[in-house]
C-alpha positions as CSV (number, residue, x, y, z in Angstrom):
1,X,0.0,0.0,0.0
2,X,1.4,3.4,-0.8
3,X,1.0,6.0,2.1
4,X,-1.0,8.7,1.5
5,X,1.3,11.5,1.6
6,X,3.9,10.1,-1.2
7,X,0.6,9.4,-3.3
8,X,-0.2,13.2,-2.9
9,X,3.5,14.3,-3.8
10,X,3.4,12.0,-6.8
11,X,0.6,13.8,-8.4
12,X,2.4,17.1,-8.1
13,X,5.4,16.4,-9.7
14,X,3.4,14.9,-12.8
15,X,2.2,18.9,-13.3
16,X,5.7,19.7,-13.4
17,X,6.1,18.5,-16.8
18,X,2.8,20.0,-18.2
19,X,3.0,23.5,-16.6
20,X,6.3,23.2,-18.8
21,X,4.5,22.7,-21.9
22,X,1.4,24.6,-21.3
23,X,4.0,27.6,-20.6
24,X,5.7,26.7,-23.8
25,X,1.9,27.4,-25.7
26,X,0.9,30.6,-23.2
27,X,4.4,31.8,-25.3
28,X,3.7,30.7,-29.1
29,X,0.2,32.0,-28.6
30,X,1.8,35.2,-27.3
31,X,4.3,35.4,-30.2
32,X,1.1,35.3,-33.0
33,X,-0.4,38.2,-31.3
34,X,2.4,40.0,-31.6
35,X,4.0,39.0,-34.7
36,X,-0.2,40.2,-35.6
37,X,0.6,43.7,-34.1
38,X,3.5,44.1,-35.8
39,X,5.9,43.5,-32.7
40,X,7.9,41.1,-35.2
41,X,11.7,41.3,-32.5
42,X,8.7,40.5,-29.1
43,X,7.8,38.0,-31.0
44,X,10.7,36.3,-32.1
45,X,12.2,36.2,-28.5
46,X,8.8,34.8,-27.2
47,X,9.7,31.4,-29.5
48,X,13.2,32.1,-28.0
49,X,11.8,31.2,-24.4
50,X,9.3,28.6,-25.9
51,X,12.6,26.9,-27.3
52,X,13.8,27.0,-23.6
53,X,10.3,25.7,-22.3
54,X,10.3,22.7,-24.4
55,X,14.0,22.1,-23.3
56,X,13.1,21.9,-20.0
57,X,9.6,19.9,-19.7
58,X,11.9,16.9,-21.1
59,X,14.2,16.8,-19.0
60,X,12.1,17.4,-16.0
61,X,10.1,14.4,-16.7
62,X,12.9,12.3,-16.9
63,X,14.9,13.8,-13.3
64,X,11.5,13.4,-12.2
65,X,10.4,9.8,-13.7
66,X,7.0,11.4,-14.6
67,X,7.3,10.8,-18.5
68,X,4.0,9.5,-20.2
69,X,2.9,8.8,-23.1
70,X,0.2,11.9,-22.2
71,X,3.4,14.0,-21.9
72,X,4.5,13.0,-25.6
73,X,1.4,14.0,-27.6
74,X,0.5,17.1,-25.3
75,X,4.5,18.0,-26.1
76,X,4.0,17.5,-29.8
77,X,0.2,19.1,-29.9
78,X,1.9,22.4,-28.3
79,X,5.3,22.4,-30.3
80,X,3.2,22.2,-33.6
81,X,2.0,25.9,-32.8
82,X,5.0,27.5,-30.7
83,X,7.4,25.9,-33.8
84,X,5.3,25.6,-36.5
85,X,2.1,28.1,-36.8
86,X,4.0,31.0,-34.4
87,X,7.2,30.7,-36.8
88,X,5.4,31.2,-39.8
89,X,2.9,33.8,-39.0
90,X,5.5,36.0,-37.3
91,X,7.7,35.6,-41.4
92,X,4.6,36.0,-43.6
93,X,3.8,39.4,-41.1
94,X,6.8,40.5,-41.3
95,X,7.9,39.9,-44.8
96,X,5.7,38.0,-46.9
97,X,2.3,39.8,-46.6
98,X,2.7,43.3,-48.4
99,X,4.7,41.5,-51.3
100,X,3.5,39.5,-54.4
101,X,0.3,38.5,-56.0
102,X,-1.2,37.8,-52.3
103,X,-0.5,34.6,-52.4
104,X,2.4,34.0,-49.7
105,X,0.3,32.5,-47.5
106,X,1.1,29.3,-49.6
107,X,4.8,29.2,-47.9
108,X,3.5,29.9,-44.3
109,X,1.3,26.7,-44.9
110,X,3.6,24.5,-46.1
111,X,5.8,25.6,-43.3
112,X,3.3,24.4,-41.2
113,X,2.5,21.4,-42.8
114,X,6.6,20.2,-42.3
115,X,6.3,20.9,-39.0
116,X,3.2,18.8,-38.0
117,X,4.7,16.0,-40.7
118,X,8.0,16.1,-39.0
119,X,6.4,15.9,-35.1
120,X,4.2,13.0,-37.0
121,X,7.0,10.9,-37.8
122,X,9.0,11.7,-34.4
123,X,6.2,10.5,-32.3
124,X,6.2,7.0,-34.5
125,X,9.6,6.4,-34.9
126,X,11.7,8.0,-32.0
127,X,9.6,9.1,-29.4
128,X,10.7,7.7,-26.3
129,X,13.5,6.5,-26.9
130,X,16.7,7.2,-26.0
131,X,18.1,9.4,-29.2
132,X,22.1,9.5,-30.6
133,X,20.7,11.8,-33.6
134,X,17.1,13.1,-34.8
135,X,15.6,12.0,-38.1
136,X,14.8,15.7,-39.9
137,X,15.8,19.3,-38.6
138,X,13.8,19.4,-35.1
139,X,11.2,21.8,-35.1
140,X,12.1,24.1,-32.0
141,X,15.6,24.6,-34.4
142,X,13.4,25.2,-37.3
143,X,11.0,27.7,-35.7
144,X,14.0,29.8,-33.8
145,X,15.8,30.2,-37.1
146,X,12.6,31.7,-38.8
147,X,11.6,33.2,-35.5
148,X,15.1,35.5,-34.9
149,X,15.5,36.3,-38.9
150,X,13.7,39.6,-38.4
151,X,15.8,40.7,-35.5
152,X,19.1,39.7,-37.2
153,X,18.3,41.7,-40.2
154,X,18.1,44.6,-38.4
155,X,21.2,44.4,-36.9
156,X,24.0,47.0,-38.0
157,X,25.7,43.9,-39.5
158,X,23.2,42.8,-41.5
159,X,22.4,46.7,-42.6
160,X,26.1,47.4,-43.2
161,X,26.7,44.2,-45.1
162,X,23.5,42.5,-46.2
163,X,21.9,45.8,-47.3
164,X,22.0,44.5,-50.8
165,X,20.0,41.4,-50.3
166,X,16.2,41.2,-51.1
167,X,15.2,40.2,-47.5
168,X,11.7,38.8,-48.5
169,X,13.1,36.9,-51.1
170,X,15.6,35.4,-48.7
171,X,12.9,35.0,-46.1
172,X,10.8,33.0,-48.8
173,X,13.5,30.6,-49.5
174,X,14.7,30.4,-45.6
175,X,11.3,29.0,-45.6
176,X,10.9,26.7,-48.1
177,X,14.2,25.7,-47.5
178,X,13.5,24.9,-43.6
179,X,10.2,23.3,-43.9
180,X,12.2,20.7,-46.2
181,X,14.8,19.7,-44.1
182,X,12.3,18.9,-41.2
183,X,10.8,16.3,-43.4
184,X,14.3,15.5,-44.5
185,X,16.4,12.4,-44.0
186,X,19.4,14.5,-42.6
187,X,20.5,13.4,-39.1
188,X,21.1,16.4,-36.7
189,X,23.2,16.0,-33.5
190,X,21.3,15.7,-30.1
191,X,23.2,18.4,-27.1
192,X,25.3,16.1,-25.2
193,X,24.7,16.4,-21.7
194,X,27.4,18.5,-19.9
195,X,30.4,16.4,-17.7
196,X,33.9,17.1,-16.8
197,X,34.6,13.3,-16.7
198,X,34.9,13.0,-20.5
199,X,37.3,15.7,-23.0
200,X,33.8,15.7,-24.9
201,X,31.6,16.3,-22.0
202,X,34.3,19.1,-21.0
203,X,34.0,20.7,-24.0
204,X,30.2,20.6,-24.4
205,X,30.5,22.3,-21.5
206,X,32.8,25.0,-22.1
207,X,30.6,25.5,-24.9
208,X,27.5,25.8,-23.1
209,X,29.5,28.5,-20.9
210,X,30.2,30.9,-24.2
211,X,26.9,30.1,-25.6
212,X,25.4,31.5,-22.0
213,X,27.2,34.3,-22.0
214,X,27.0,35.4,-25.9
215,X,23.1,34.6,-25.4
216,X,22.9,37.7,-22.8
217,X,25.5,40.2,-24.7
218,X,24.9,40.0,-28.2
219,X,21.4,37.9,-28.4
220,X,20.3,39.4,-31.7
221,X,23.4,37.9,-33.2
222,X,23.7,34.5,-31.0
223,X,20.5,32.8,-31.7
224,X,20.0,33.2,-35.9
225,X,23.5,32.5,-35.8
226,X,23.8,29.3,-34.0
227,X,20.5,28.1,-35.6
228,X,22.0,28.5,-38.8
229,X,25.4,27.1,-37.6
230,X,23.2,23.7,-36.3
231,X,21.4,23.5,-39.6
232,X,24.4,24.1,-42.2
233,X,26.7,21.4,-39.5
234,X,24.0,18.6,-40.1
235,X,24.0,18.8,-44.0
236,X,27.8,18.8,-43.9
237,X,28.1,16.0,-41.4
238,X,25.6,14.2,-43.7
239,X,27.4,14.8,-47.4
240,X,30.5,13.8,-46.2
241,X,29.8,11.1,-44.1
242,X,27.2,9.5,-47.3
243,X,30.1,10.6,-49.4
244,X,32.5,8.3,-47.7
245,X,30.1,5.4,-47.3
246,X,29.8,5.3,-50.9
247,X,33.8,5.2,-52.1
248,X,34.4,2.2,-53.6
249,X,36.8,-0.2,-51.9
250,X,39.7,0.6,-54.0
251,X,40.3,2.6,-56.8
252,X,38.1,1.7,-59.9
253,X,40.2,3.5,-62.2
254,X,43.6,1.6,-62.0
255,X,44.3,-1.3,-64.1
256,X,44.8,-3.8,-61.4
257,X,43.7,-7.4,-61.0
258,X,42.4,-8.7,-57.9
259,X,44.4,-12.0,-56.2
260,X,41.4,-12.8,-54.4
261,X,39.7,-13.3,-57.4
262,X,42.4,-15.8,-59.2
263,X,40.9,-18.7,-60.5
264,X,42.6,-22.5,-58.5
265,X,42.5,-25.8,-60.0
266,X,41.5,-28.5,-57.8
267,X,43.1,-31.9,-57.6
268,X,40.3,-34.1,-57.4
269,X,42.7,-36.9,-56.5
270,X,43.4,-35.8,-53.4
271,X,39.7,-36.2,-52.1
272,X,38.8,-39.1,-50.6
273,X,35.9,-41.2,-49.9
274,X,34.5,-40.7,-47.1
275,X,33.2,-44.2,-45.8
276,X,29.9,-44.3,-45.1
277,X,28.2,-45.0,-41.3
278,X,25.5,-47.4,-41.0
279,X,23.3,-46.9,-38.3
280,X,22.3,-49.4,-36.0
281,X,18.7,-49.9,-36.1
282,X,17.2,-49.5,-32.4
283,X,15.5,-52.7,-30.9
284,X,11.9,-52.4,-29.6
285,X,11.7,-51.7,-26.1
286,X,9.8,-54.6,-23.8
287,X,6.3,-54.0,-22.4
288,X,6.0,-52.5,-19.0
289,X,4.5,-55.5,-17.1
290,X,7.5,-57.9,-19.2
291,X,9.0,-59.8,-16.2
């Protein structure tokens, strides 16, 4: 029998994970009405702290042991608006709407409809489980990069620099671009967790240190730019490493015959009969009541 008291304290730490991702949708709700208003920078640093949300409802199920499948599909049902609707409304507001035959609204859908594809096929193939890579850009990247594209470009880099670039063309192909590589087969690195037993865990680390600190002194230059540093590191990791997989084993343009493949004669002589065993056939065993 389980005492009353621990019974009690179980069912509060199951809200934990929930109030997590309830706070994650209170936030991508919050980010459409202002991305609506025209607050486009509010908006994309609301989807900012959603990102940070979803982080954390995961890993407080698991410190917790609360995870359910509940969890999972109330996760995915909120990360398909924070990452997927929010995203897409705060790019079409922001650059898409004024812009064209009126017809952008096409791109903000299929946006959408890569996101809720790509939380689809997480929930049947990886949800979980314990995860070396994911299967498809992960939709809290994908929604941060189109998120934090308005407050980069209006950075003095971007100004000085990027002034000659057509920023609603390059916000229409960011999103074409993104919503495809959610539904793609690339393989994107999960965030090791952070130890000073192993030189990777030590660096993760140190990593997670400057990442900290950059996040809080130059944010409108941090989080485009290490969304677009984790997308552009998962194609290359995935073109070279498919590259290599498919060299031949040696090189198919030098004239050179194979040992391995030199035909031996066989000296049939040398094989002998082997002679065959004749098996004794078993004798009937007597009746039980024999004497």
């Amino acid at each position: 029998m389980t005492p009353p008291g621990r019974r009690r304290l179980q069912r509060g730490v199951i809200v934990l994970p929930s109030a997590f991702t309830l706070g994650n949708l209170f936030l991508g709700v919050w980010a459409i009405i202002s991305a609506s208003r025209g607050r486009f920078e509010e908006a994309g640093w609301l989807i900012v702290l959603a990102a940070f949300a979803d982080l954390f409802d995961g890993r407080v199920a698991r410190f917790t042991g609360t995870g359910s499948e509940f969890g999972e599909q109330l996760d995915s049902l909120v990360d398909a608006i924070s990452f997927g609707v929010a995203p897409a409304l705060i790019v079409y507001f922001a650059f898409l709407r004024d812009v064209g035959s009126g017809w952008n609204w096409i791109l903000a859908f299929l946006y959408i409809a890569a996101a809720i594809i790509r939380l689809a096929r997480f929930n049947v193939e990886q949800a979980g489980s314990a995860k070396v890579a994911f299967h498809g850009l992960p939709s809290p990247n994908a929604g941060v990069t189109m998120a934090t594209f308005y407050t980069f470009s209006q950075t003095a880099f971007a100004r000085t620099y990027l002034a000659d670039v057509n920023l609603e063309r390059a916000a229409a192909w960011m999103t074409v671009g993104v919503a495809g590589l959610m539904i793609s087969n690339v393989l994107y690195p999960v965030i090791p967790r952070f130890t000073v037993r192993t030189p990777g865990g030590r660096l993760a680390f140190a990593l997670a240190i400057g990442s900290l600190i950059a996040a809080f002194t130059v944010p409108e230059y941090f989080f485009f730019v290490m969304a677009v540093t984790y997308i552009v590191y998962g194609l290359t990791q995935t073109v070279v490493f498919g590259f290599l997989e498919r060299l031949p084993a040696r090189d198919p343009l030098a004239d050179e015959e194979d040992d391995e493949g030199e035909v031996r004669e066989l000296d049939y002589g040398e094989i002998q009969r082997r002679p065959r065993i004749r098996r004794r056939r078993r004798r009937p065993l007597p009746p039980e009541d024999a004497p």
